[in-house]
N, C-alpha and C positions, 0 to 999 in steps of 0.2 A: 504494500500500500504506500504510496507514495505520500510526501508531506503535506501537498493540499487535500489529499483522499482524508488525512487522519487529522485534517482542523476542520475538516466538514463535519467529521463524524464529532468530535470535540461541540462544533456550532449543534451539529441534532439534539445534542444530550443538555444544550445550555436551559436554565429554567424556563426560560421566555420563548424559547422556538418549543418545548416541550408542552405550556402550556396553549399551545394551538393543535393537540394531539393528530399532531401530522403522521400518516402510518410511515415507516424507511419503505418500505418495499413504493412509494409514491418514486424515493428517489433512486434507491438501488436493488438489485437485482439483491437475492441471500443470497449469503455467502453458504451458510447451511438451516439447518430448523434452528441452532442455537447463535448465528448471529447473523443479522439482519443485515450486514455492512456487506456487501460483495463486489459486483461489479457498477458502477454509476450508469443509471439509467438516464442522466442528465447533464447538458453543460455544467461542469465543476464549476467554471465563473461567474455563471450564474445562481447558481446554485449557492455563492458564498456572498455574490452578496443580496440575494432573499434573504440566509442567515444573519448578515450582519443589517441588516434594517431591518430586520426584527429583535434584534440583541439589542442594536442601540441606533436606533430610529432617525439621531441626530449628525451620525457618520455620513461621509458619503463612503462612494463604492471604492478600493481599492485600500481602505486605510485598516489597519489592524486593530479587533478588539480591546481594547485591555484586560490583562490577566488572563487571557490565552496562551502565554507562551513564557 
């Protein structure tokens, strides 16, 4: 999994994308029945920043969460 594969999954798991009970299989294919991360069913660039305008609404696109990394 590459490094933006594994701060997407990071962004899925964050309280605020979580509370919009988004299902993963929306974004990625499973990996098995015990995890849901597999292969991306979506542009990753997009896909980060849905994530980060929903983490924190007042970013724009390309800038990094804080306390992701």
């Amino acid at each position: 999994m590459s490094a933006l594969e594994m701060k997407l999954v990071e962004y899925f798991l964050h309280p605020a994308v979580q509370a919009r009970h988004f299902n993963p299989a929306m974004f990625w294919e499973p990996l098995s029945a015990a995890n849901p991360f597999g292969r991306l069913r979506v542009d990753p660039a997009k896909l980060e920043a849905l994530f980060v305008s929903i983490i924190q609404p007042s970013m724009g696109c390309g800038q990094e969460v804080p306390g992701t990394h």
